[in-house]
C-alpha positions in Angstrom: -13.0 15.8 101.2 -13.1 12.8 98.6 -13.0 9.8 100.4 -11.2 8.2 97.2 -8.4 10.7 97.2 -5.2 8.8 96.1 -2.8 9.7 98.8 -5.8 7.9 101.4 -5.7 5.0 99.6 -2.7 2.5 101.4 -3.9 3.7 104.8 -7.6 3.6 104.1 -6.8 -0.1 103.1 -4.7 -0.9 106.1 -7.1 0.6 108.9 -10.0 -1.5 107.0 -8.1 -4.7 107.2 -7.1 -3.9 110.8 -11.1 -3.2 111.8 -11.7 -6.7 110.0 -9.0 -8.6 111.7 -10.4 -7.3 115.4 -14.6 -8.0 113.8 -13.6 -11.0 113.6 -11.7 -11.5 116.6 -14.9 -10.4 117.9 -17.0 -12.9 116.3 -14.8 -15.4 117.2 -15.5 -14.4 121.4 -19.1 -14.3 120.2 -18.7 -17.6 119.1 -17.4 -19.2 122.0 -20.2 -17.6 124.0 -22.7 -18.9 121.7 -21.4 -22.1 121.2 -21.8 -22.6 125.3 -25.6 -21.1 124.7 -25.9 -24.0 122.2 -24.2 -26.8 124.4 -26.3 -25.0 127.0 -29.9 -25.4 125.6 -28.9 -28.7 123.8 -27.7 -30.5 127.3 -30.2 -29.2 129.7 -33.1 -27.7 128.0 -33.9 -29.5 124.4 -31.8 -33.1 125.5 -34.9 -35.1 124.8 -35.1 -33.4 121.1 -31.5 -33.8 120.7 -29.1 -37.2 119.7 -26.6 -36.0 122.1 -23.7 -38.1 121.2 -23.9 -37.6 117.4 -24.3 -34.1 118.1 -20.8 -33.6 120.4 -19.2 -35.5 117.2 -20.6 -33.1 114.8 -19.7 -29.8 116.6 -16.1 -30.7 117.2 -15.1 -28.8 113.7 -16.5 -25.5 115.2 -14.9 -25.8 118.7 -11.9 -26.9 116.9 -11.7 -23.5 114.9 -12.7 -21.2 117.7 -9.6 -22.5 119.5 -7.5 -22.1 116.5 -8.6 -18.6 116.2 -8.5 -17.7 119.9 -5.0 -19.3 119.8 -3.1 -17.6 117.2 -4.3 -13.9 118.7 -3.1 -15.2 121.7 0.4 -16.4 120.7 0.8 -14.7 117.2 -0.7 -11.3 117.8 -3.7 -9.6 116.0 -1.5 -7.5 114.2 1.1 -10.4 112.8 -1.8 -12.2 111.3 -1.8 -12.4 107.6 -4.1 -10.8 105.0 -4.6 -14.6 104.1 -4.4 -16.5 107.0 -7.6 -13.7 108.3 -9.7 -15.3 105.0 -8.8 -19.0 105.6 -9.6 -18.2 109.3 -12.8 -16.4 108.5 -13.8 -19.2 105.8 -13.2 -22.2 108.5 -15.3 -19.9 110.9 -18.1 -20.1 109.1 -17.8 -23.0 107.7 -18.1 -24.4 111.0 -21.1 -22.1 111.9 -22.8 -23.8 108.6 -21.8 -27.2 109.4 -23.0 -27.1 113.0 -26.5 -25.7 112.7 -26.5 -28.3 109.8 -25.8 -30.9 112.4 -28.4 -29.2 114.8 -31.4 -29.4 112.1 -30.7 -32.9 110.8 -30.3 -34.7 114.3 -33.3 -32.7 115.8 -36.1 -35.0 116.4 -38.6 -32.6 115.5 -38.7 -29.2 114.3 -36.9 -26.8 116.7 -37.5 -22.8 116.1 -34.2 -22.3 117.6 -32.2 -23.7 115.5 -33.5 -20.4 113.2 -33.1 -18.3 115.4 -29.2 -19.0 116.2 -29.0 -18.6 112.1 -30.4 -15.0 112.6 -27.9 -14.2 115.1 -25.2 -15.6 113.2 -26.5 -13.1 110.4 -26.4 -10.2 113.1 -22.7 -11.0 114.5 -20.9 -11.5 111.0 -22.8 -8.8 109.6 -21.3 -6.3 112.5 -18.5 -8.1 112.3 -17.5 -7.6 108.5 -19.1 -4.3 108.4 -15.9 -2.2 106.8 -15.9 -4.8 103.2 -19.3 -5.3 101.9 -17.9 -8.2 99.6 -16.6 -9.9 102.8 -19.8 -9.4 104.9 -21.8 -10.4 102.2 -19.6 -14.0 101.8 -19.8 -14.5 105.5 -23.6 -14.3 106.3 -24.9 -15.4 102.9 -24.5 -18.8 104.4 -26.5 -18.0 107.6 -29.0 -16.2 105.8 -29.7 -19.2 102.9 -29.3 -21.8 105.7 -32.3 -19.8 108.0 -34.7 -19.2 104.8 -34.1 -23.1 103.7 -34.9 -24.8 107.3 -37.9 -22.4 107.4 -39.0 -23.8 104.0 -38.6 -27.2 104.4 -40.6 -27.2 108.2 -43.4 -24.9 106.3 -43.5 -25.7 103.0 -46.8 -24.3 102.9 -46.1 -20.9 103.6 -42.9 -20.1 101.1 -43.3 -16.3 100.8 -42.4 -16.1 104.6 -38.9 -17.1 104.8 -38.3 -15.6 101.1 -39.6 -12.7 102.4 -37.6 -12.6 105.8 -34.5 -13.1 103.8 -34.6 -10.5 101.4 -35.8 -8.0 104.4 -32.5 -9.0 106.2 -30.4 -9.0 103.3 -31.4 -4.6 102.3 -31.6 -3.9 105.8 -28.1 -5.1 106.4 -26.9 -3.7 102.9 -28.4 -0.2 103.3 -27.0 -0.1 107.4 -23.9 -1.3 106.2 -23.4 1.4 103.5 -24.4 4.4 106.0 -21.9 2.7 109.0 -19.1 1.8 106.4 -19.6 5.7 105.0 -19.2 6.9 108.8 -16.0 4.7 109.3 -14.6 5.8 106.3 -14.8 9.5 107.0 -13.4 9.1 110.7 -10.3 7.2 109.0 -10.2 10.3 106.8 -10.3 12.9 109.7 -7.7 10.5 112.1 -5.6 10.3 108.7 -5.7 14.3 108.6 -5.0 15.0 112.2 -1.8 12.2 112.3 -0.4 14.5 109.5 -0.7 17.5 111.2 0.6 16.0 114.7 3.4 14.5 112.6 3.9 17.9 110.9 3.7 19.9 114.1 6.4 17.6 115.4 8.4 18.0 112.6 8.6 21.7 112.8 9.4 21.5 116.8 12.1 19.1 116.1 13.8 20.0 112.7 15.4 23.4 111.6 13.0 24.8 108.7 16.2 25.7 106.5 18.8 22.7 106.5 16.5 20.1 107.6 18.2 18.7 110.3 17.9 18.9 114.2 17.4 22.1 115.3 18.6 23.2 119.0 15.5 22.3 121.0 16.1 18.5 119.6 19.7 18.6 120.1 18.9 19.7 123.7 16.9 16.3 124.2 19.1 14.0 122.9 22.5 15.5 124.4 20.3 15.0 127.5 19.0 11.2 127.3 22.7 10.6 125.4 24.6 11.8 128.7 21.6 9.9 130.5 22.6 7.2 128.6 26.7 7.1 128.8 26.2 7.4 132.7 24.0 4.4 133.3 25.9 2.4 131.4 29.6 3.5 131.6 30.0 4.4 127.8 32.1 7.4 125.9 29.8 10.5 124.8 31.9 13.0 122.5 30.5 16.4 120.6 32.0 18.2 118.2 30.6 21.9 117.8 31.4 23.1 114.5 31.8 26.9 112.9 31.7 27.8 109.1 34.8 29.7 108.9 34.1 33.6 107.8 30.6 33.2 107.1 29.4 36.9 107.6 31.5 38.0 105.1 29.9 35.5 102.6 26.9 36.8 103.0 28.6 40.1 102.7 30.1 39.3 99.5 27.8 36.6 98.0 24.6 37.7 99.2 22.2 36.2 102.0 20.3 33.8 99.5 23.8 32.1 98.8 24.9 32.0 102.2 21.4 30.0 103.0 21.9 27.8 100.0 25.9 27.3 101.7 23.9 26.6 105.0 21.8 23.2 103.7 25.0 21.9 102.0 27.3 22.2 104.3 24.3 20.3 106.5 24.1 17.6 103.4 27.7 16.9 103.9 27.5 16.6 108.3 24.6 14.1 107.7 26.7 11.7 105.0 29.6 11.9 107.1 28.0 10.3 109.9 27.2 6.6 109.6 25.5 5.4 112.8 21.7 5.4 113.4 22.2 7.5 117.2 24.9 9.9 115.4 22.8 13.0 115.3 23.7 16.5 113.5 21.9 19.6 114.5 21.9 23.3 113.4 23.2 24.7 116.8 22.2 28.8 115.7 23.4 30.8 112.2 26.7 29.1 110.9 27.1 26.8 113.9 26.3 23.2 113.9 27.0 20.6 116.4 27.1 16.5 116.2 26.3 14.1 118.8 28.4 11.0 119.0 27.2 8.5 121.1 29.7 5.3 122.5 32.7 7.3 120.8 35.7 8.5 122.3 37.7 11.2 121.8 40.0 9.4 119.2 36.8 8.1 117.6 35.3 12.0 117.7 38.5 13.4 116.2 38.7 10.9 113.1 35.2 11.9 112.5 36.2 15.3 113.0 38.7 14.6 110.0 36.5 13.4 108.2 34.4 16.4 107.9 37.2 18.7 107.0 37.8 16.3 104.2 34.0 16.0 102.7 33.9 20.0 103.1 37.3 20.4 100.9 35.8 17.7 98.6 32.4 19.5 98.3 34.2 22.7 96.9 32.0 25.3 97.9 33.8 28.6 96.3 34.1 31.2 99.5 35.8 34.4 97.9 35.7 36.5 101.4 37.5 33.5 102.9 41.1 34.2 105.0 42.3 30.3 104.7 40.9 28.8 101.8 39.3 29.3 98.3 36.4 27.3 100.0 33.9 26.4 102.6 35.7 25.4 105.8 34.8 25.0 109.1 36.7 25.3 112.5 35.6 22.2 115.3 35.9 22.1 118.8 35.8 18.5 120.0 34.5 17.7 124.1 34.3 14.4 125.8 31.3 13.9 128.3 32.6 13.0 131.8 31.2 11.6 134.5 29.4 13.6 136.4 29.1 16.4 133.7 26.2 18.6 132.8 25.0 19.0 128.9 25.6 22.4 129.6 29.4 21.6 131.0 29.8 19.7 127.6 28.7 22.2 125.6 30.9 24.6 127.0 34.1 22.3 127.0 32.8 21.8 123.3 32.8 26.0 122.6 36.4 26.1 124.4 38.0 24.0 122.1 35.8 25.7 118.9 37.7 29.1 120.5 41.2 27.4 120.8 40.5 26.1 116.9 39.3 29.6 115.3 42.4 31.5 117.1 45.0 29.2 116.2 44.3 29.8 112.1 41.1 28.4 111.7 39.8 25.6 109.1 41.1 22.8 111.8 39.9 20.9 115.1 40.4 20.9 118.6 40.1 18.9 121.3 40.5 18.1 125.3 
């Protein structure tokens, strides 16, 4: 499987930027916990080395930025933050890093091997941190990496090849860990992409009919039930209409099977545009029967939508040769209002009463309570 195939491309990009936005959420904890470690061993441990003072002055930028960034997950949300604001953030985080073991080298009153060391970590934390964009963990530990290799030079300017040395070692070793890690990430994206399809494809084909592309019975079945749910708890209409093509089997008599399927999905196209609302819901009930869910509707409501269907199935002028009412597709509608108290299945069958009423009394017409 080709990790650069097209189709993986948006949500490759998204679930990188969404692994970078909680690195450095990450970094920004590991921050706050080192930047106690500093005030820590500054305060209590190296406080004859240090020019305390100057040095609570000087670090005010980074605690200033850890709160900005601890802040706006708090209040904003990971997921609301920009694809912008994440850079500036990531840009003032290490700027303040840089700025702060700046401050720690130049008020030190003599060479202090930790200050290195808290450069290495920074390398370690950013570089774990950034791991899914090479370009972006490159930008964000250069800084800790040039900073460690130039306070080691200028304490041992004798002995150059060391800190050259230590900081191309840490520069391939993070490069070529990076490239194997960033490989396995980019594969398990892959494989979660792949199995989200087939979830959302297994789905589909539990919930939608395979030939008109609409509900099938086993949705219709869950929404008539969380609809009528719905209407009791909070004292609100619920109407059906079940709906019949009108002399189908002899279409398919006449016309063939392959027609009467093609009948099937139009006659579906023209259920779904007459239905406006978002909850409205059409489903294939079985063969030529189909039924509509309309929630917070009465029954004058129902019937006008009823009328409406009669109309858009004249208008769609599907030629019917075998019919006994029209030269076209029609259909025959039985229209049911829920009551309190009711059953789905006392619905339905109110529902199938009036389709009865509407097929013996000619046909190509509704019905209703």
């Amino acid at each position: 499987m080709a990790l650069n195939s097209h189709r993986y491309q948006a949500q490759l990009k998204s679930e990188t930027f969404t692994i970078l936005k909680r690195g450095i959420l990450w970094a920004t904890y590991v921050s706050a916990a080192l930047f106690f470690v500093v005030l820590l061993n500054t305060y209590y441990f190296d406080k004859y080395y240090y020019d305390a003072s100057n040095l609570a002055i000087k670090l005010i930028p980074l605690v200033a930025v850890i709160a900005l960034g601890l802040f706006t997950a708090k209040v904003k949300g990971l997921f609301k933050v920009t694809v912008r604001q994440t850079y500036l953030y990531l840009f003032l985080l290490v700027s303040g890093w840089t700025f702060a073991l700046i401050a720690l080298a130049l008020l030190s009153k003599q060479n202090m091997p930790g200050v290195e060391s808290l450069a290495d970590v920074l390398v370690l934390v950013f570089a774990l941190a950034l791991f899914p964009n090479r370009n972006i963990m490159l930008l964000g530990i250069l800084p800790f990496l040039i900073f460690s290799a130039a306070y080691h030079s200028l304490q041992y300017a004798e002995v150059l090849v060391y800190p050259l040395t230590k900081f191309l070692c840490f520069l391939m070793i993070i490069l070529s860990g990076q490239k194997i890690i960033a490989g396995w990430f980019f594969k398990a994206i892959v494989r979660n992409i792949e199995k989200k399809k087939l979830l959302s494809q297994f789905k589909r084909l539990a919930l939608i009919d395979g030939l008109t592309n609409i509900s099938n019975r086993r949705h219709f079945d869950d929404v008539l039930l969380q609809e009528s749910k719905a209407a009791s708890r909070n004292e609100q209409p619920l109407s059906i209409i079940l709906l019949d093509i009108d002399y189908f089997k002899p279409l398919n008599d006449t016309l063939g099977h392959q027609v009467g399927d093609e009948y099937l999905v139009k006659v579906a196209n023209v259920l779904n545009r007459a239905l406006e609302r978002p909850r409205d819901l059409v489903a294939r009930y079985g063969g030529e029967e189909f039924v509509v869910i309309l929630p917070n509707t009465d029954i004058d409501g129902a019937r006008s939508v009823a009328g409406k269907i009669q109309r858009m199935l004249a208008d769609a002028e599907l030629v019917h040769p075998s019919s006994g009412v029209s030269r076209y597709i029609t259909a025959s509608q039985g229209i049911a209002l829920w009551h309190k108290g009711m059953q789905s299945s006392d619905l339905l069958e109110r529902a199938d009463s009036m389709l009865y009423k509407a097929k013996s009394s000619g046909r190509n017409q509704y019905f209703s309570e």
